[in-house]
N, C-alpha and C positions, 0 to 999 in steps of 0.2 A: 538716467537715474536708476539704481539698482534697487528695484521694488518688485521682483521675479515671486519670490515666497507669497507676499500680502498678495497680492496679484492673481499667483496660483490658487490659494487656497481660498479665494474670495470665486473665482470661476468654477470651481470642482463643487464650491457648497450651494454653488446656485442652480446647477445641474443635477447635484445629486438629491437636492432638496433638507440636507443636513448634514449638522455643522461634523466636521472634520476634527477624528478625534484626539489625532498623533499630530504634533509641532512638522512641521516642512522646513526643508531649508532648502533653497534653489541651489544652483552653479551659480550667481552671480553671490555667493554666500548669506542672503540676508535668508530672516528665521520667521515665521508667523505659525504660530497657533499657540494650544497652553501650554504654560510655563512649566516644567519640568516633566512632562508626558516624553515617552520614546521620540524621535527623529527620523520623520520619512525624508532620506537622502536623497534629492533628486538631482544626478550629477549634469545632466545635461536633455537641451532641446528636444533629442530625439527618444529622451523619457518621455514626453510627451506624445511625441509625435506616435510613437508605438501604440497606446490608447488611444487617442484619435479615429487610426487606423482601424484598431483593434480594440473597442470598450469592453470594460469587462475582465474577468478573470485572465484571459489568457491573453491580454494587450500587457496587464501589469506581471504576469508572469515572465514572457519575454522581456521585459525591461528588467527584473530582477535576474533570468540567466545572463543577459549580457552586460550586467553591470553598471544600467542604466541607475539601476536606484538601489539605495540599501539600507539597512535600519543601524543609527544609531542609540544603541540602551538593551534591555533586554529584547531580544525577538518573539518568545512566547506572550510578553506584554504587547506589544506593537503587535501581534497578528489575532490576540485577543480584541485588541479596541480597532482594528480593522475587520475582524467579522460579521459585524452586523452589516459593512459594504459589502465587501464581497461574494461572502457564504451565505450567510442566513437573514440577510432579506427576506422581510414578511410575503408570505403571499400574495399582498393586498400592495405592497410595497408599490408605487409607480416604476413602469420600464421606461426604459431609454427612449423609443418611441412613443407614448403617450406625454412623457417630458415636454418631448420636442414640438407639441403641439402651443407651446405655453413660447408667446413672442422673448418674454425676458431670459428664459432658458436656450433660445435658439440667440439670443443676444450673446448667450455668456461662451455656449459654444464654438462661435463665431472669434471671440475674445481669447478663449483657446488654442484654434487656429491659428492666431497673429502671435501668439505669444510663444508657442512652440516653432512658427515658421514657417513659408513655405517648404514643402518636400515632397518626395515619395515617400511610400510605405516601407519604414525599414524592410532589411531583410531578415527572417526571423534567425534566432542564434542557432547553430549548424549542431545543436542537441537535440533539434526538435525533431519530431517524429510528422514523416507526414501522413497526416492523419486518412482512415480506410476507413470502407465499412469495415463492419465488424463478423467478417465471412466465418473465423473460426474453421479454418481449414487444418489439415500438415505442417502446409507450407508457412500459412500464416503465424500460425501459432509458432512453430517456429522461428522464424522474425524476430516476433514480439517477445520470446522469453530469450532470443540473443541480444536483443535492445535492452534488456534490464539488467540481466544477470552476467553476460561477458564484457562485465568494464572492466575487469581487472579480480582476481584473484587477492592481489595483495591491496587493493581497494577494500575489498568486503572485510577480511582483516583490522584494518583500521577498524571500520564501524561497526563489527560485530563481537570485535574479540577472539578469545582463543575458541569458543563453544562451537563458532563458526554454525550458527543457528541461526536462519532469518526468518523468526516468528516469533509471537507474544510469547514471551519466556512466565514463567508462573512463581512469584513471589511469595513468602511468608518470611516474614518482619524481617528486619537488616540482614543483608545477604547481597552478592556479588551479583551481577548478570551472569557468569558462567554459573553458580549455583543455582539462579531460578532458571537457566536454561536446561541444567541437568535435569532440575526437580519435572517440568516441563516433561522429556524425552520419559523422566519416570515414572509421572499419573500417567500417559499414554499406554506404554507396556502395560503395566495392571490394570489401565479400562481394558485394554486385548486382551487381558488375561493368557498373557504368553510362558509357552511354556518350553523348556528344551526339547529339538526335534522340528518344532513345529517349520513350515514359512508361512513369511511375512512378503508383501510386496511394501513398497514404499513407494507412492507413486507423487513424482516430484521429488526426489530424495534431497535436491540440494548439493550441499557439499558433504553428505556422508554422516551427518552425527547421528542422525536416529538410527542406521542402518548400522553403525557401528556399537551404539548404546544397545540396543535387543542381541544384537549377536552377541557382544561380552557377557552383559550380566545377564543374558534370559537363554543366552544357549541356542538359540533359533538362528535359522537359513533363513539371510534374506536377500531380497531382488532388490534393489535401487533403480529407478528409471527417472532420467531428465532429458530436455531437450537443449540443454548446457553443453555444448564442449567443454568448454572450462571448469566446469562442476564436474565433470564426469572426471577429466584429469586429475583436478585435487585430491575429488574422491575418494579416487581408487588407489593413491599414493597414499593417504589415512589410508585406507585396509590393507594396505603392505606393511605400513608402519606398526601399526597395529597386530597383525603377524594373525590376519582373520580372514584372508585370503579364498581358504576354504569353504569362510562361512558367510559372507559376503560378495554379490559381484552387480556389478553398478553398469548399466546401462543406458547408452543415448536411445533414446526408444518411444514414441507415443503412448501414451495409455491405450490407444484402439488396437495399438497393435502387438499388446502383450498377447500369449497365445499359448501359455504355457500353464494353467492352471489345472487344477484349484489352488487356492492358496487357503489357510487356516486364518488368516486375519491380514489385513489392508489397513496402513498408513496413508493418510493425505494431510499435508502438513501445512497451509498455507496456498493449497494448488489450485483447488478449486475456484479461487476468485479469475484466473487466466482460461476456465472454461467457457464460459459464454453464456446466459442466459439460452438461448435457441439451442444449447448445447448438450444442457445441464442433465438432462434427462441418457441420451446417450451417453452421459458420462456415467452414471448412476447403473443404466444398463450392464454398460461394460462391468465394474466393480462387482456389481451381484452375479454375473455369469463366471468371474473369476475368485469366487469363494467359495468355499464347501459350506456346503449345509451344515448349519451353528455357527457357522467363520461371524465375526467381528468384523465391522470397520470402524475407524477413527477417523472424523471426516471435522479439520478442526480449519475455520474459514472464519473470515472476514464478511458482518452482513452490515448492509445499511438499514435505515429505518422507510419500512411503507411508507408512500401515498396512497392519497385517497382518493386519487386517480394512478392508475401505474404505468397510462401511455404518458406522465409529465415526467419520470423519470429522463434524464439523462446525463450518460459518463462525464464525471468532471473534467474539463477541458485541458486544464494542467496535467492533470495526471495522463491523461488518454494521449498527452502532445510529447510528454518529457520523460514521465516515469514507468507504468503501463501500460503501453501501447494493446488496445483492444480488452485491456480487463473491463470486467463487471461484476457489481455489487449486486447480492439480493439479498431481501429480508431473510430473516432466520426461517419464517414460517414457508417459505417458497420450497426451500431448501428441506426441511425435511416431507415436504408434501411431495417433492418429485422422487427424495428418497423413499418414500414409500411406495410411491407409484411403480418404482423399477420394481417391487418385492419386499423391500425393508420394514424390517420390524424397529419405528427408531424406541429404543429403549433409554436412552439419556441425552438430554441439554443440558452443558454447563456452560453459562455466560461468562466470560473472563475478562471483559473489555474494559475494566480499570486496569488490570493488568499490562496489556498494552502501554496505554500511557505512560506507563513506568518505564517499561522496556525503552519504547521510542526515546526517552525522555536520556537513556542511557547511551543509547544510539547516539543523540548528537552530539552528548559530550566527547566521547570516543573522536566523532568526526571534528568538532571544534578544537581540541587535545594537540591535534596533529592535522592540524587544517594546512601547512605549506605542504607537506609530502602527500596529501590526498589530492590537494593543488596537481603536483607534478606528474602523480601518476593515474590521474586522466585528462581533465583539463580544469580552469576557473571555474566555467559554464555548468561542467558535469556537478561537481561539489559545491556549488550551488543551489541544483537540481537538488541535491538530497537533502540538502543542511532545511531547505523551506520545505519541502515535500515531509521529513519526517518529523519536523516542528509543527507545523500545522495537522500533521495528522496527532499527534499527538493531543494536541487541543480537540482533534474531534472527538478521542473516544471519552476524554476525560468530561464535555459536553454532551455526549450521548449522540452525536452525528453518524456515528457508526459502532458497532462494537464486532465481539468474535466472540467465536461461540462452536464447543467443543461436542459435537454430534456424535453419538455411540449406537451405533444399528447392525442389527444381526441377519443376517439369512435363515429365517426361522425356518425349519424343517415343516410340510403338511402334518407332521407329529406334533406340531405346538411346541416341541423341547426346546425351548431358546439355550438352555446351557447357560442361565443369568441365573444371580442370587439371589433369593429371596426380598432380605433388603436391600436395596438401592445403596449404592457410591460405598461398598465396601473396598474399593484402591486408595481411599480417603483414610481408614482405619488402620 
């Protein structure tokens, strides 16, 4: 009898302890839940079999890289009315072990088991990361920022456009993603207040736009440093193209082991989240030792929101497996307390994290647009990986699960002279 659907979703509601908010529809085709809500596609047995193995975020992660399951309808709806499973779960919420202490719960799990089958434990999709401590080393860091960022050159393309920008681009009312990407590269220059002559380092440059944007329109010498081959290649092919050669020059290099300072003001665009909590401060160090006295930084990250315990923190499992590999998130207030610690005077927060949402939200059209040729030049699995990662993140900033947030601190001189304007956010005027 093909009753997989009614079946499933009558098992997952008695373990989860509530109702199921998205329609299901099995491999044996039939459909159970409400009528016209998105369609969680469970193509096959070993969708299940993967959470079993694996409960939780990173069971139904792997099922979604390998194409166990997929949403039909919108996906930002389906991962909206899947959040309260997944993500945000109350506090108080019952865990999987306390569940299982409940006979009719260990009944339905059981019920699970027969229904998905005997098996092994898939093997996880050959995207995944296998997961480390979080050393924060060279080497590792390393790794980890060629696990993200050399999929492809004409990958990021797709998803990012011509700006070739991967960060919250900064909107005002109807406007392109390369124009809030410009506008973006533009508040930063004038929070540095840069001026021709000066340098800049960039630290994480990317594929080159901010290092390219200050040197045309601001006249300034700047360093580029990434841990990218592949960035660093494009890179420097924009600064030939560009015919900025001179003023410009892009680096595979660590931040610990720039050595070549002072510099007059510091870019970080996005970089800081691939530091490391245990890191954070030594990263901080480094930047203040490598600015002159009055130098600026622009230190524009990604923070999550406190606990109220901060040992219950920990990296989301999707991300730290697929996308990530060893980043970490801190509050905004962490972040500027270790920047002060190194020295910093922080003299500006500006929260941007509706922003984002926008952005991202631009990102996957771009990747959905052209989803067979992003197909081809990585793999299903990979384009996968991004289309849920940058969907879902998407929903968190627009939900307040995380935001970003634009930090401006000075190397105030023992003279007090910060070199700042009277009033506040005059790059805004």
């Amino acid at each position: 009898m093909a009753d997989a659907a009614p079946r499933l979703k009558g098992l997952l509601e008695q373990v989860l302890g509530t109702p199921i908010p998205v329609r299901i529809r099995a491999w044996d085709g039939t459909q159970a839940g409400p009528p016209g809500a998105p369609v969680l596609v469970v193509r096959n047995r070993r969708a299940l079999r993967r959470l079993l193995w694996k409960p939780g975020e990173l069971g139904l992660a792997r099922a979604w890289v390998a194409g166990d399951v997929d949403v039909d309808g919108d996906l930002y709806t389906a991962l909206g009315l899947l959040a309260g499973l997944i993500w945000e779960r109350d506090e108080d919420a019952r865990g999987l072990a306390e569940a299982l202490r409940e006979p009719e719960v260990r009944a339905a799990v059981r019920g699970l088991v027969r229904l998905g089958g005997p098996a092994l434990p898939p093997a996880p999709p050959r995207e995944e990361v296998r997961r480390r401590r979080h050393l924060h080393t060279r080497r590792s860091d390393r790794r980890a920022i060629s696990h993200h960022y050399d999929v492809g050159n004409d990958f990021y393309e797709i998803v990012l456009g011509p700006s070739m920008v991967y960060s919250c681009a900064y909107w005002e009312d109807a406007g392109t993603l390369e124009d809030a990407q410009r506008d973006k590269l533009e508040l930063i220059c004038r929070k540095l207040a840069l001026k021709p002559g000066q340098r800049l380092l960039d630290v994480g440059c990317g594929w080159g736009s901010m290092a390219i944007h200050a040197a045309r329109e601001h006249g300034v010498s700047v360093v580029g440093i990434t841990l990218s081959q592949e960035q660093a290649a494009y890179a420097r092919k924009r600064v030939a193209d560009e015919g900025l050669t001179d003023m410009v020059e892009i680096r595979v290099q660590d931040y610990r082991d720039v050595g070549d300072g002072p510099y007059d003001a510091i870019s970080s665009i996005g970089m800081a989240e691939h530091v490391g909590a245990q890191r954070y401060l030594e990263y901080a160090d480094v930047l203040h030792r490598l600015l002159k006295p009055g130098g600026r930084l622009l230190n524009h990250q990604i923070a999550r929101r406190p606990h109220r315990e901060e040992s219950a923190y920990h990296v989301d499992e999707f991300i730290d497996s697929y996308v990530f590999p060893d980043g970490e998130l801190q509050p905004v207030g962490s972040t500027v307390t270790q920047l002060e610690r190194a020295g910093f005077e922080v003299r500006d927060v500006e929260s941007i994290r509706e922003h984002y949402a926008l952005t991202l939200r631009r990102w996957v059209a771009n990747l959905e647009a052209e989803w067979t040729r992003a197909v081809k030049l990585t793999s299903p699995g990979r384009a996968r990986v991004w289309r849920l990662y940058m969907a879902a993140s998407a929903l968190s900033f627009e939900r307040n699960r995380i935001g970003v947030n634009q930090v401006l601190a000075v190397r105030t001189p023992e003279s007090g002279a910060s070199g700042m304007p009277l009033r506040a956010r005059t790059w805004n005027t």
